[in-house]
N, C-alpha and C positions, 0 to 999 in steps of 0.2 A: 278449789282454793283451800289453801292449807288453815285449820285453825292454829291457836297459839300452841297447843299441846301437842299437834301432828308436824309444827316448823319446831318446836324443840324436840323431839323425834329425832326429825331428820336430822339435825346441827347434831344430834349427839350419837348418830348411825354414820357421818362425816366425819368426826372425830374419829370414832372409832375406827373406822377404814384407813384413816392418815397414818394414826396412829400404828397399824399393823404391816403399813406399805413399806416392802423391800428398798433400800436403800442404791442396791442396784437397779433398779427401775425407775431413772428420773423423770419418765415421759409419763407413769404409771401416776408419781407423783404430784406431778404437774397438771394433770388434768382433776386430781382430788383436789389440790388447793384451789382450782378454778372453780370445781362444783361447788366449793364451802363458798367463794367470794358469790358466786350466783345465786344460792340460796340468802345469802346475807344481804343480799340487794335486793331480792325478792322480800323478805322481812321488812326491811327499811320500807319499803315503796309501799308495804300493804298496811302501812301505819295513817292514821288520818291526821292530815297535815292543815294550819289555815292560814291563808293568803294574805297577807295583807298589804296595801299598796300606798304608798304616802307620794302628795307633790311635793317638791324640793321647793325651796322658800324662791323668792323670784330676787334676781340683783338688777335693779337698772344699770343702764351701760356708762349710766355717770359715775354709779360707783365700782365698777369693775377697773380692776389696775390695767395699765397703758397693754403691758403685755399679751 
């Protein structure tokens, strides 16, 4: 698992590739935009997130409209 200073590494070793990628090569490029979007999902995902879950208020059926 990537620390924060080895996943800004790679984002800036990603750029840098894009960055140098032949213009004639769109397949070349295409799969550098994918690795940036996968490491970027990888980042997202490796952040700690919290849950949190609420019930919705209750409506009895007397007061819910005809519809």
């Amino acid at each position: 698992m990537l620390d924060r200073a080895g996943m800004e590494a790679l984002m800036k070793a990603l750029d840098s590739a894009l960055a140098k990628t032949d213009s004639a090569r769109p397949d070349v490029y295409e799969l550098e935009i994918a690795a940036q979007g996968l490491a970027r999902a990888a980042q997202l995902l490796g952040q700690r997130y919290i849950w949190s879950g609420t019930n919705v208020p209750y409506l009895a059926r007397g007061k819910q409209d005809g519809r």
